[in-house]
GUBAPA-155408 format. One record per residue (C-alpha): residue in one letter; y, z, x; residue number from 0. Coordinates in Angstrom, 3 decimals. Layout:
ATOM   res         py         pz         px     n
ATOM     a          Y          Z          X   NUM
...
% end
This chain:
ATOM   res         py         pz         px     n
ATOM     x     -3.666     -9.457    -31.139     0
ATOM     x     -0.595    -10.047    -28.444     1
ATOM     x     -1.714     -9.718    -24.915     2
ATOM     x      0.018     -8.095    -22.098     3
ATOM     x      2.841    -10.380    -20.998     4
ATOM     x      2.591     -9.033    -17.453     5
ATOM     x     -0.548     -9.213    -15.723     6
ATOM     x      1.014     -9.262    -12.784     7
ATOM     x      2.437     -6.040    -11.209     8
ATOM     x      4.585     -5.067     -8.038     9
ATOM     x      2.746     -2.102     -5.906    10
ATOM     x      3.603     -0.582     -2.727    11
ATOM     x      1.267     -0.247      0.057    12
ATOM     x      1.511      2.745      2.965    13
ATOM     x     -0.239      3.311      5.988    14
ATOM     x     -3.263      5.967      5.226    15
ATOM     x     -3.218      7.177      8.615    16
ATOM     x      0.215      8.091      9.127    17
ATOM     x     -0.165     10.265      6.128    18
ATOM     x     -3.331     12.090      6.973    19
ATOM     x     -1.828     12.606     10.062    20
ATOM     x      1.822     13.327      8.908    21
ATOM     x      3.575     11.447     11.353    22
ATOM     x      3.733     11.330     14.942    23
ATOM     x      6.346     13.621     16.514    24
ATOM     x      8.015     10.263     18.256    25
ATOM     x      7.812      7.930     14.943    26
ATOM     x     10.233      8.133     12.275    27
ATOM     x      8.634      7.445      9.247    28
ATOM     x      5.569      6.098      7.608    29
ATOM     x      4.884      2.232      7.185    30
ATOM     x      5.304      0.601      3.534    31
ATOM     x      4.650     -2.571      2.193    32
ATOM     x      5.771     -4.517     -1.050    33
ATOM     x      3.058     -6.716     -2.463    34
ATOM     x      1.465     -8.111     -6.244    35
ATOM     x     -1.765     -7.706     -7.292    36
ATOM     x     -3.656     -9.169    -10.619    37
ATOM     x     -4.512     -6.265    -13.003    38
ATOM     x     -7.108     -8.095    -14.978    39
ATOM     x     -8.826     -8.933    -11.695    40
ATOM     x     -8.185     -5.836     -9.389    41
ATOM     x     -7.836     -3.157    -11.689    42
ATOM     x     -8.909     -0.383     -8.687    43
ATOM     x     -6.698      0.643     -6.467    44
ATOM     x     -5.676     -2.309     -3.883    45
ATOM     x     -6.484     -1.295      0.205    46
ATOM     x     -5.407     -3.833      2.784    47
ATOM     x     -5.541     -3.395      6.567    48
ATOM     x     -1.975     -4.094      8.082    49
ATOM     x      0.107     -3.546     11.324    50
ATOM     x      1.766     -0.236     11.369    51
ATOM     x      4.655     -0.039     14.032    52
ATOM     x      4.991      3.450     13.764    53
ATOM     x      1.131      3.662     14.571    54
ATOM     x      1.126      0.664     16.831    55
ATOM     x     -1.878     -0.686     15.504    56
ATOM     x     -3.785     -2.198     12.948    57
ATOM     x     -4.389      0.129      9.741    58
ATOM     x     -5.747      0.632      6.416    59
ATOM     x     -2.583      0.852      4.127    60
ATOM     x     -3.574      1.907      0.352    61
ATOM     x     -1.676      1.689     -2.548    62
ATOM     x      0.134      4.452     -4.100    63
ATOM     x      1.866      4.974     -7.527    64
ATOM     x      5.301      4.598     -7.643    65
% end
């Protein structure tokens, strides 16, 4: 049986808190980041704790589906 030729996969990354909070009225959008991950060895969903310059801090960014 042929496995999978690609194990690994692009996913995008966005702040959590900008999108509980739905934006501050002086920030323009909502942060994203571009990244890989291994599906055979993170198949969950990836979290990451980045800079957010629309936050101006430090924050968990989660994956989302594309």
């Amino acid at each position: 049986m042929a496995k999978s030729k690609y194990v690994r996969v692009t996913i995008i990354l966005e702040c959590t808190s900008c999108v509980r909070n739905g934006v501050n009225k002086e920030s323009t959008g909502i942060s994203r980041y571009i990244t890989q991950k291994n599906r055979h060895n993170m198949p969950s969903r990836l979290e990451l704790k980045k800079f957010c310059p629309y936050c101006y801090k430090h924050t968990i960014h989660g994956e989302i589906k594309k």
